[in-house]
LOLO-763919 format. One line per 4 residues: number of its first residue (from 1); their letters; for each residue z, y, x of N, C-alpha, C, CB. Coordinates in steps of 0.02 Angstrom, whole numbers, plus 50000, padded with zeros to 5 digits. Glycine has a CB too. Layout:
BEGIN
NUM> A> Z/Y/X/Z/Y/X/Z/Y/X/Z/Y/X  ... $
This chain:
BEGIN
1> XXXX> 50000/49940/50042/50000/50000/50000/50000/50062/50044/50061/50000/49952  49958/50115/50042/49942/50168/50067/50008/50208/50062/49883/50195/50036  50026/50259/50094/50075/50318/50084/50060/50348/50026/50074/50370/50137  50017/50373/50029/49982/50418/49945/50000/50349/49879/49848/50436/49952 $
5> XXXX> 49994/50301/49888/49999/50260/49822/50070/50277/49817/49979/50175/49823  50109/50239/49875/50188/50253/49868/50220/50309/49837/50215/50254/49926  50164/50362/49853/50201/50439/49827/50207/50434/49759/50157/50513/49841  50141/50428/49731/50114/50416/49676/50154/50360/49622/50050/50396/49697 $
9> XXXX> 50181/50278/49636/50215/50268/49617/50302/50289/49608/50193/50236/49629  50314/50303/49658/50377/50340/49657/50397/50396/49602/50378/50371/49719  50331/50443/49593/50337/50481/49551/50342/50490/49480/50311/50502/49564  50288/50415/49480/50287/50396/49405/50343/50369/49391/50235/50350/49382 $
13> XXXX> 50383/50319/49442/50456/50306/49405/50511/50358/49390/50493/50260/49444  50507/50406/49439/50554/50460/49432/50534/50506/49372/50558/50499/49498  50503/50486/49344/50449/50539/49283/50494/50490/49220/50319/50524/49284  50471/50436/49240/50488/50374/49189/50578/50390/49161/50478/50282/49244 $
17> XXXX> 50604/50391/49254/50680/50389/49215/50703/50458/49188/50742/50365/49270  50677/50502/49214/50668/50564/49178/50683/50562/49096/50595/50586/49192  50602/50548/49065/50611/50532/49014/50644/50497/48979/50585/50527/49006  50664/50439/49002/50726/50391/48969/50778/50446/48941/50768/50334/49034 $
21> XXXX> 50818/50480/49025/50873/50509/49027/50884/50574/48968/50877/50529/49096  50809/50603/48951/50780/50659/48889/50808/50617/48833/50682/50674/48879  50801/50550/48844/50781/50537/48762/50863/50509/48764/50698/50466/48732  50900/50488/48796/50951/50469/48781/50995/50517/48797/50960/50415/48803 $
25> XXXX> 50984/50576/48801/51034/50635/48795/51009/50680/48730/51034/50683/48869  50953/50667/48684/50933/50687/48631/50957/50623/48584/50859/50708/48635  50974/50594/48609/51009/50528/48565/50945/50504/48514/51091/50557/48509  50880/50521/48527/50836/50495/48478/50833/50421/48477/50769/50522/48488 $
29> XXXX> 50825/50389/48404/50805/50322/48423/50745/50297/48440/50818/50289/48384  50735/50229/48433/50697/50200/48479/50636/50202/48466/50712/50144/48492  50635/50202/48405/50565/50195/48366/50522/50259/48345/50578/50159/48301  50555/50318/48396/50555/50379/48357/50486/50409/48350/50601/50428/48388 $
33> XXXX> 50468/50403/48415/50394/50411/48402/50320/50413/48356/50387/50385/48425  50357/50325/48371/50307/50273/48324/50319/50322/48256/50340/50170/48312  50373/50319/48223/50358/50315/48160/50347/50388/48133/50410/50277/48127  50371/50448/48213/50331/50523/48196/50233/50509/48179/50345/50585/48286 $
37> XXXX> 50241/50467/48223/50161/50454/48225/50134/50452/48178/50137/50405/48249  50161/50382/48142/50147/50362/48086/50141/50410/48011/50192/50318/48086  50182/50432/48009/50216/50483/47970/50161/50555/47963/50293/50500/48011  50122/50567/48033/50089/50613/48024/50042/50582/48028/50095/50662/48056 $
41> XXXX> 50017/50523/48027/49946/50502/48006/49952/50482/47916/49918/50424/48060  50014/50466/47885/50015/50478/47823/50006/50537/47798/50060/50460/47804  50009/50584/47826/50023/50652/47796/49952/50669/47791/50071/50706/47841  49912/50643/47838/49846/50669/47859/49799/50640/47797/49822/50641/47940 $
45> XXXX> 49790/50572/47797/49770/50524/47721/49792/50555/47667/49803/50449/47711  49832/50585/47643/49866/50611/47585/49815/50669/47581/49951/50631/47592  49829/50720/47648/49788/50783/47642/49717/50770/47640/49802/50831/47697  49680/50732/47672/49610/50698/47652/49619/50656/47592/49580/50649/47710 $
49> XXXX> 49638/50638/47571/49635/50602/47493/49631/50652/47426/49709/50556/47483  49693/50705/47436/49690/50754/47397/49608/50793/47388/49744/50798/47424  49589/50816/47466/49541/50858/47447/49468/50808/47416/49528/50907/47518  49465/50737/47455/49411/50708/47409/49418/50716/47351/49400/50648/47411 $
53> XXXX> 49468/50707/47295/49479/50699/47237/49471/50779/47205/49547/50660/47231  49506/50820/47246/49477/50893/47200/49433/50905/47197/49488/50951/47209  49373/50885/47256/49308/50892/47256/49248/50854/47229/49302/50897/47303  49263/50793/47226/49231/50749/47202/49229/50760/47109/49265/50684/47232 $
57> XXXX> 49272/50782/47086/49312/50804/47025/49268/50859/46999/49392/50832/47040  49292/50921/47046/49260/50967/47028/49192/50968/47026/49278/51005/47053  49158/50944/47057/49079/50921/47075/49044/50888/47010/49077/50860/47141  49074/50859/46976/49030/50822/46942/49025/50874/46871/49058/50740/46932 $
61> XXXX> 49047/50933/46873/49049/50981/46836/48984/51030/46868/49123/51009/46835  48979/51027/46905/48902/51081/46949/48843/51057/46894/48867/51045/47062  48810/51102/46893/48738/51107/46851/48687/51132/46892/48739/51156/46789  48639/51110/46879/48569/51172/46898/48553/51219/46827/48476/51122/46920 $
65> XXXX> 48545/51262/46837/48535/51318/46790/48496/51316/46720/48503/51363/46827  48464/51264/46738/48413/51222/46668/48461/51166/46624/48334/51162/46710  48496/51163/46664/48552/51114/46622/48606/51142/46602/48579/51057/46657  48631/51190/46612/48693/51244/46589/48667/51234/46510/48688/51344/46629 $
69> XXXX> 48731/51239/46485/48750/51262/46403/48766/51321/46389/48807/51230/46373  48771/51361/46329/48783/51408/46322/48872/51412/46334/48749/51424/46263  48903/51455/46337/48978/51447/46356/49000/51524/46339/48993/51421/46446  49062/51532/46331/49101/51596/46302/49079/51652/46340/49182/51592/46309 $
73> XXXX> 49085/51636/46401/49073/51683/46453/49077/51665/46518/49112/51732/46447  49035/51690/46582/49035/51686/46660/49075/51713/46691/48988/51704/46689  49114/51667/46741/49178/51695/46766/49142/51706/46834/49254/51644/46764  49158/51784/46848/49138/51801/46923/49202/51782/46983/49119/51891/46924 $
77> XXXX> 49224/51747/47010/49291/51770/47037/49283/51796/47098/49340/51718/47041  49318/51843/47117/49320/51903/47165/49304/51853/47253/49421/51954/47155  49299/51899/47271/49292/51910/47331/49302/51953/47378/49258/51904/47334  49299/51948/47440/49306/52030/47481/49271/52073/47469/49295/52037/47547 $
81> XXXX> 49295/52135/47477/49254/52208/47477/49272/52241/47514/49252/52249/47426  49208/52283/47545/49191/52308/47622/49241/52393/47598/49072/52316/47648  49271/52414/47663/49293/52482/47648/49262/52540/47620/49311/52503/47693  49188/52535/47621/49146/52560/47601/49117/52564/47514/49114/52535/47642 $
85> XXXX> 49168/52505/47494/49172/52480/47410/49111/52450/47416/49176/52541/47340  49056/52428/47446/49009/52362/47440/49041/52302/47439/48963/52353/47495  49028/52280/47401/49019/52199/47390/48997/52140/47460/48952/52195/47331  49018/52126/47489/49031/52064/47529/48984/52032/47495/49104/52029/47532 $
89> XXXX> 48927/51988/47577/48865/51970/47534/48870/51895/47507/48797/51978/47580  48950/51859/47522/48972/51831/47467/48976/51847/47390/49019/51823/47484  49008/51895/47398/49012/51921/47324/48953/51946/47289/49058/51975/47320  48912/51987/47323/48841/52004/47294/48807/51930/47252/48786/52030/47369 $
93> XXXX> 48822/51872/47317/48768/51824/47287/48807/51781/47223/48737/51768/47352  48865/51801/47212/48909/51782/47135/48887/51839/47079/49009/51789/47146  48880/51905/47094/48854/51966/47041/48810/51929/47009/48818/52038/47071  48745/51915/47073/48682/51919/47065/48679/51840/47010/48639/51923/47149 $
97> XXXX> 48694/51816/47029/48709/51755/46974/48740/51750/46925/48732/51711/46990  48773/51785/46920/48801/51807/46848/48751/51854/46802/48872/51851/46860  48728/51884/46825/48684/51952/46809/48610/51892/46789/48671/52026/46900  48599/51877/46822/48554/51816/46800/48560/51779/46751/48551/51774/46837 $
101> XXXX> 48636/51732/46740/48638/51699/46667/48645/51722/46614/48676/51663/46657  48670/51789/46625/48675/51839/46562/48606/51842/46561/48717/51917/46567  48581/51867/46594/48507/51885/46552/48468/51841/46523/48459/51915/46589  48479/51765/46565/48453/51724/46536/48498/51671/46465/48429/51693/46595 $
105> XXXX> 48540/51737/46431/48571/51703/46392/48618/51663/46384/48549/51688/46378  48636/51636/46431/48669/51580/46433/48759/51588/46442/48632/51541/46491  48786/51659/46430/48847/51682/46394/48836/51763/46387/48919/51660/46439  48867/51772/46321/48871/51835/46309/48909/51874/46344/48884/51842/46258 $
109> XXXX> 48944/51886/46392/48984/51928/46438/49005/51896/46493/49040/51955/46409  49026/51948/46524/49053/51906/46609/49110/51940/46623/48997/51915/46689  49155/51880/46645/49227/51915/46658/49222/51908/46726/49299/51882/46625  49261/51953/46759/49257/51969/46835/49338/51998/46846/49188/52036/46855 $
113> XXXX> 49362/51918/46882/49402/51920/46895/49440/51918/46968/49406/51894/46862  49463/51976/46971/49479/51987/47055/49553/52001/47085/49437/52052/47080  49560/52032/47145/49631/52046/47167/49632/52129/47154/49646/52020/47256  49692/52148/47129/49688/52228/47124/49783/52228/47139/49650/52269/47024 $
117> XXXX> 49780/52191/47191/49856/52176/47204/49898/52248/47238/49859/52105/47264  49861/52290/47272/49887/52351/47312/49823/52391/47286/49899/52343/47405  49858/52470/47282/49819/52536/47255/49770/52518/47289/49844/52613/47266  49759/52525/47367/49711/52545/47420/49653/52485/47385/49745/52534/47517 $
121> XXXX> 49674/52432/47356/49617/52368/47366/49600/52342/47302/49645/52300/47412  49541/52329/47265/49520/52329/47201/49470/52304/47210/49516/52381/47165  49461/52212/47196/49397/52189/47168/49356/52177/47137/49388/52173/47167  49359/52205/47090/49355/52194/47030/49304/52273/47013/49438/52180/46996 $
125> XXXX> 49328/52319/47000/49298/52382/46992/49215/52387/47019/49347/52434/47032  49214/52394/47088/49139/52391/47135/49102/52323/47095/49155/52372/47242  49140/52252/47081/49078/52221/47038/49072/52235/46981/49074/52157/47033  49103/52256/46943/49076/52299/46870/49019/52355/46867/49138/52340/46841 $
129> XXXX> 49039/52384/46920/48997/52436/46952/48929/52422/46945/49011/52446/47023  48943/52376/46995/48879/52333/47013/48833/52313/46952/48902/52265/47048  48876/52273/46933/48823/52244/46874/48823/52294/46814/48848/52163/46841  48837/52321/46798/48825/52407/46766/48765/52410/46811/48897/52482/46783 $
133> XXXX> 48739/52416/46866/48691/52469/46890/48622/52398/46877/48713/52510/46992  48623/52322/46852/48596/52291/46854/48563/52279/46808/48616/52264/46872  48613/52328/46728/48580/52350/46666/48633/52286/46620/48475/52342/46667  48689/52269/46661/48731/52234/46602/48775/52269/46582/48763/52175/46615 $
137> XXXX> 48794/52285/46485/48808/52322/46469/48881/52301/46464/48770/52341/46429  48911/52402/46487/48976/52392/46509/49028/52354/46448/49002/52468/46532  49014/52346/46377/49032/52290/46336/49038/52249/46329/49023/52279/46311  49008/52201/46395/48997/52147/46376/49031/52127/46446/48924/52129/46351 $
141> XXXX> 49072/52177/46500/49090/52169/46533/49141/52176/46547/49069/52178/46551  49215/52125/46549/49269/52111/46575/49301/52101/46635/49275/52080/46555  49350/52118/46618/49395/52171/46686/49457/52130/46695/49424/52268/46660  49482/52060/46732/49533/52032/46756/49560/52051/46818/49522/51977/46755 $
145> XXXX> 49608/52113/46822/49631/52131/46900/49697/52093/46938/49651/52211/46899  49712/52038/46898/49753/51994/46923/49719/51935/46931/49808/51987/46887  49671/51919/46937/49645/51856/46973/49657/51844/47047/49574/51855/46966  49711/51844/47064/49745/51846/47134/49717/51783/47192/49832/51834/47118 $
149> XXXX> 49692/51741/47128/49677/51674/47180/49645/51629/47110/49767/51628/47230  49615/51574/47125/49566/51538/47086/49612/51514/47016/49532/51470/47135  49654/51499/47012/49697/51479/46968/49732/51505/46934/49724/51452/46984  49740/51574/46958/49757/51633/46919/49714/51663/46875/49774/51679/46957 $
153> XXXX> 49647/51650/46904/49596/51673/46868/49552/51636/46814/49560/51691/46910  49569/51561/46814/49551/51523/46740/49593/51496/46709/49508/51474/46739  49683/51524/46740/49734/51497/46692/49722/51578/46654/49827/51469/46730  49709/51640/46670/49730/51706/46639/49637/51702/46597/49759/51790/46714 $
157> XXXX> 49591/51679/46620/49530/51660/46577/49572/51653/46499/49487/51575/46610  49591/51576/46524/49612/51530/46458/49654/51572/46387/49674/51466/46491  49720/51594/46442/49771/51612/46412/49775/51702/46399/49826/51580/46455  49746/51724/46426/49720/51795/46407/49684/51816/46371/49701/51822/46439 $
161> XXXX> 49635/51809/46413/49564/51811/46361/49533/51768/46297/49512/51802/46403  49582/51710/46327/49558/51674/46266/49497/51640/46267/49552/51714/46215  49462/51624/46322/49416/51601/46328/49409/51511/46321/49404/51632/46382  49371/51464/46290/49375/51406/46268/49309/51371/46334/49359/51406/46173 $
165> XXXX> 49257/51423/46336/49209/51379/46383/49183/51414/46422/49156/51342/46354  49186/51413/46481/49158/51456/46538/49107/51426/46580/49211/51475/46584  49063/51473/46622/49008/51459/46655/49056/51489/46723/48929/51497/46626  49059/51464/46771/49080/51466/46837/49021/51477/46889/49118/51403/46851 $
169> XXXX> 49032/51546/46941/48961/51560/46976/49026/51565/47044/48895/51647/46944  48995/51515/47069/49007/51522/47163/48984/51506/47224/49050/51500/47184  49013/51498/47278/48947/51472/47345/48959/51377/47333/48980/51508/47466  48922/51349/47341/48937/51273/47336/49015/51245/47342/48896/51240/47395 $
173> XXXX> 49051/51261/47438/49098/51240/47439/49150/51279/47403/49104/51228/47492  49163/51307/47370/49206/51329/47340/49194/51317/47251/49211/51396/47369  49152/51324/47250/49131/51285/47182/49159/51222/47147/49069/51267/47190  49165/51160/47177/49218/51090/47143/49279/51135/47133/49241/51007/47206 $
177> XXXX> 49340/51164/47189/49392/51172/47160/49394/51232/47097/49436/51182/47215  49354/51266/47087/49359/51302/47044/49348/51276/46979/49328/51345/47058  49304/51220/46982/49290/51188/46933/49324/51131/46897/49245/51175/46946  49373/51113/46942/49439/51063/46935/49471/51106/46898/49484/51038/47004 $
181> XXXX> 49494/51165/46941/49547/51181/46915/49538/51216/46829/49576/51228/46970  49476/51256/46826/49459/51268/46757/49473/51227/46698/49400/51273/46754  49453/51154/46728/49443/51107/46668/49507/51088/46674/49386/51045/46669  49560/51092/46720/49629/51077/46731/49680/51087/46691/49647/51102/46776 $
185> XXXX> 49650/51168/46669/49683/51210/46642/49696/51217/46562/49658/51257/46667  49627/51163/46545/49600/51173/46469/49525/51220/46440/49664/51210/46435  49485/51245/46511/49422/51265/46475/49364/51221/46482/49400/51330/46497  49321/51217/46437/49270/51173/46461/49238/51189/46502/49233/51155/46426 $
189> XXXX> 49244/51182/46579/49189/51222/46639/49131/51176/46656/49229/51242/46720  49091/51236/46678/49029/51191/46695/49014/51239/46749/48964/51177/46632  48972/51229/46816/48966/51296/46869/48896/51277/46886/49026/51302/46945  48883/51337/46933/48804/51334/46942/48830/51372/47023/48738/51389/46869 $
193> XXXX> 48789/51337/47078/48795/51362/47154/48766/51447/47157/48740/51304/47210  48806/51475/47203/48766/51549/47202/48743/51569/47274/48818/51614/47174  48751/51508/47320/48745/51506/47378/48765/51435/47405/48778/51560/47403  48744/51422/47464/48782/51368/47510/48814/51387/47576/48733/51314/47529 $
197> XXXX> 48805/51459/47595/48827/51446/47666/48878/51468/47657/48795/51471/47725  48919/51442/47723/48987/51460/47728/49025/51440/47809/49022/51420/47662  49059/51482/47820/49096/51487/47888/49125/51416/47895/49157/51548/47892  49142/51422/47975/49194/51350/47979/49266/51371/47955/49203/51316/48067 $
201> XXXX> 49277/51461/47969/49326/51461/47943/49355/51443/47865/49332/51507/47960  49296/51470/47850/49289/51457/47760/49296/51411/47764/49232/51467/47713  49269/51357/47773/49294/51273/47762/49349/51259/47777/49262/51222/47798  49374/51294/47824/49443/51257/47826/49508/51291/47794/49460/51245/47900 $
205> XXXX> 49498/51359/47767/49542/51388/47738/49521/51341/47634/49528/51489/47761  49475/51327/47630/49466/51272/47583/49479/51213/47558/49439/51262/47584  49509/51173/47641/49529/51119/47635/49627/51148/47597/49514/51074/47721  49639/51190/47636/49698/51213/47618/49719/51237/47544/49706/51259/47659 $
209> XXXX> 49645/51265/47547/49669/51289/47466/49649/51217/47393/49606/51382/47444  49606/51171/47457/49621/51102/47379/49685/51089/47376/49585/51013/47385  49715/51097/47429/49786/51060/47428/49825/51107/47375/49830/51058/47511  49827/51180/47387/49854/51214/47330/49841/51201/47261/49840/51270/47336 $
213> XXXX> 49770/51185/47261/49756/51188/47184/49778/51117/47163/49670/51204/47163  49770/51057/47204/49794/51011/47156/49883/51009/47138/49769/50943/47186  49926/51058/47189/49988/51068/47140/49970/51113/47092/50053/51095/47174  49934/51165/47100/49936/51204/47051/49928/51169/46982/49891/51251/47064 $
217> XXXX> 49859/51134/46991/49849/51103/46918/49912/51050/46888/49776/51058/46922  49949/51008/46942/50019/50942/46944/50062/51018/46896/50072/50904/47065  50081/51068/46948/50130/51110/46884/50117/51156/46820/50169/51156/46916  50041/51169/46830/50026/51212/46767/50081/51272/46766/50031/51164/46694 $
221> XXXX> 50085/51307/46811/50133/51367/46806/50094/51421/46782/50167/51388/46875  50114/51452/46758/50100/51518/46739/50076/51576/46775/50146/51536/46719  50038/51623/46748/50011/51670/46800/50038/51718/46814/49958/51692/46792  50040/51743/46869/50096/51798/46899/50106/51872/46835/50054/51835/46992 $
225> X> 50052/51867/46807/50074/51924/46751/50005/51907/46691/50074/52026/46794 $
């Protein structure tokens, strides 16, 4: 055995009793590892299981636009808006699809439901705007400024407005949970894509928010106002 091996083993035992001496002055037991391991690969299956099922769920509710029914009304739900009060070209491509099924009939009004949680920030207003300047008449256009988040916005649909059947307009991935949670809630939803692309961040702040929505829909709580 070389000098360098010797070093080399030497070190790994002194590493070795090291760690022993960690773990038996943390008094952990023996198995502790293993079954952290374990434990977070359960956690992981649960969190992948959940989101197949909200999505898979919500999905089979998507339409192409020739197959849509007529329905109470099109729920826009908010999005960001630029400091400038433009529409985020997320949000444009939800207007623009809404503004579309109205004309093509397929609900008499569109509710547009957004965050108007602080003075400075209002989503809701700039897309009314909007579709006002698109020639949809401001009558037929509804104003939800507590749609804080997806579930706020087709439990306060249901239970506010009173709405029984909605047309849902969003980008693909965000589309199933909205559509879970609608029909979750008690409206008959049906959605139509208003886009497909989307960030990695977006995807992954998505995976997070199936996990929200399927408690949301398990408690059926109430909407913040």
């Amino acid at each position: 055995v070389t000098k360098i091996t010797a070093k080399v083993l030497i070190r790994k035992k002194i590493s070795a009793r090291a760690s022993s001496c960690i773990l038996m002055k943390l008094k952990l037991p023996k198995y502790f590892f293993h079954y952290t391991l374990l434990i977070i690969l359960m956690l992981g299956l649960v969190f992948a299981g959940i989101n197949v099922f909200v999505y898979t769920t919500g999905k089979s509710f998507i339409k192409d636009i020739a197959e849509l029914h007529e329905a109470d009304a099109i729920l826009l739900p908010g999005a960001s808006v630029r400091s400038s009060g433009l529409l985020s070209p997320i949000y444009k491509e939800r207007a623009d699809m809404a503004a579309e099924l109205y004309a093509m009939g397929k609900a008499p009004a569109i509710l547009v439901s957004g965050d108007n949680g602080e003075v400075n920030y209002n989503e809701v207003r700039p897309a009314v705007a909007y579709l006002e300047e698109k020639g949809i008449p401001a009558s037929d256009i509804f104003s939800d400024y507590a749609g804080f988040d997806t579930y706020n916005s087709v439990y306060r649909a249901k239970e506010i407005f009173e709405v029984k059947s909605i047309i849902v307009v969003s980008q693909a991935e965000y589309l199933p949970r909205a559509l879970y949670l609608a029909n979750k809630v008690g409206i008959e939803a049906q959605g139509v894509s208003a886009g497909d692309e989307v960030s990695f961040s977006g995807w992954f702040r998505e995976r997070l928010a199936s996990i929200k929505a399927f408690f949301d829909a398990v408690t059926r709580h109430e909407s913040k106002f």
